[in-house]
C-alpha positions as a printed Julia matrix, in Angstrom:
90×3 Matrix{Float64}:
 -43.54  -27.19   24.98
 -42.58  -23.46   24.57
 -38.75  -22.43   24.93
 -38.61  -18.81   26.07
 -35.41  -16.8    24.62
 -34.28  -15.83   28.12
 -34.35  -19.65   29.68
 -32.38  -20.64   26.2
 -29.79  -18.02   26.94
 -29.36  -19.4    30.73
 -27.72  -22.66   29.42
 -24.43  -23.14   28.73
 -22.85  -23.49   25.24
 -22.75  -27.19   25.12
 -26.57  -27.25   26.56
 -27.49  -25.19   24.09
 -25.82  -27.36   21.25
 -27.3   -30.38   22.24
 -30.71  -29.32   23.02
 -30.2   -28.35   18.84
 -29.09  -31.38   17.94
 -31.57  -33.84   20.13
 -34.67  -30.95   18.81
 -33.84  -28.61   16.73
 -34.74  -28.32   13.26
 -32.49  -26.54   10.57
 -34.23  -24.05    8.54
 -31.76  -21.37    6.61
 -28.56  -21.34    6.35
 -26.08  -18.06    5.44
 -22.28  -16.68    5.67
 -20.9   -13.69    6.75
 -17.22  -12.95    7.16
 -15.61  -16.04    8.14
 -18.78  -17.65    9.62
 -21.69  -20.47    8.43
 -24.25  -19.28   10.51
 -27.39  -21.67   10.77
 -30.49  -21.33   11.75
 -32.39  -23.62   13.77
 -36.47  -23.69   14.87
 -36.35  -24.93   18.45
 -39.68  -25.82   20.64
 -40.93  -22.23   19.53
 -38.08  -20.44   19.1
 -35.52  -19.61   16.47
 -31.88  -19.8    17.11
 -28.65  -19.21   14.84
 -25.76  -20.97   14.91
 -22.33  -19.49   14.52
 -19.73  -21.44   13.5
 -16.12  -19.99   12.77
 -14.98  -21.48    9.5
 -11.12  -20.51    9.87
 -11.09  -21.84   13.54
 -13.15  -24.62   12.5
 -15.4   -24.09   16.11
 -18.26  -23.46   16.99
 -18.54  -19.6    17.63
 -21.8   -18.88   19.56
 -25.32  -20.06   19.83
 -28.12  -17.42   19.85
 -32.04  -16.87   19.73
 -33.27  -14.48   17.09
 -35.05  -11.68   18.89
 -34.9    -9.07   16.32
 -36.8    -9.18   12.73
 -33.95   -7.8    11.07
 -31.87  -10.87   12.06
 -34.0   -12.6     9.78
 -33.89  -10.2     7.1
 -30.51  -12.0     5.99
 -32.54  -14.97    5.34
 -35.05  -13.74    3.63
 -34.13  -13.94   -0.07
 -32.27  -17.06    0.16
 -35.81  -18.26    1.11
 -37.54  -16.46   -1.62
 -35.07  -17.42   -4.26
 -35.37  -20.89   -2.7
 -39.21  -21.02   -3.51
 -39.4   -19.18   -7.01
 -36.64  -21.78   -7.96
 -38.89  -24.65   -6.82
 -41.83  -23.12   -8.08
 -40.24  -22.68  -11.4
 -39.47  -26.59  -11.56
 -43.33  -27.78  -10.91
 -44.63  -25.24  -13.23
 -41.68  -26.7   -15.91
């Protein structure tokens, strides 16, 4: 089963966290400001996760729709592999 961005954003907040937490499958993780942001692979569709770390809340839930939101994951992942790359080939 395919989620489509637009039905995701029709739930509500606390729909949206626990379709997450019943399917969703964390795959990066990153800060910025005061916020962990995670980000989940859901039925299809990837969604980050804002959580406010002074408020100690949860912020916002939100599909990626944009490449560049990604961008901010993308040499956490790369560092991620060369590092684990680095320990097979040692």
């Amino acid at each position: 089963m395919s989620l489509s961005a637009t039905d995701y954003q029709a739930l509500t907040l606390e729909e949206k966290r626990l379709l997450i937490r019943q399917k969703g499958h964390r795959v990066a993780s990153r800060y910025q400001q005061r916020y962990s942001i995670n980000l989940y692979q859901l039925e299809g569709l990837l969604v980050e996760v804002w959580y406010d770390i002074d408020g100690q809340q949860l912020h916002r839930i939100e599909p990626c729709l944009e490449a560049e939101q990604l961008d901010a994951y993308a040499e956490k992942a790369f560092l991620r592999i060369l590092f684990n790359l680095q320990a097979i080939l040692a």
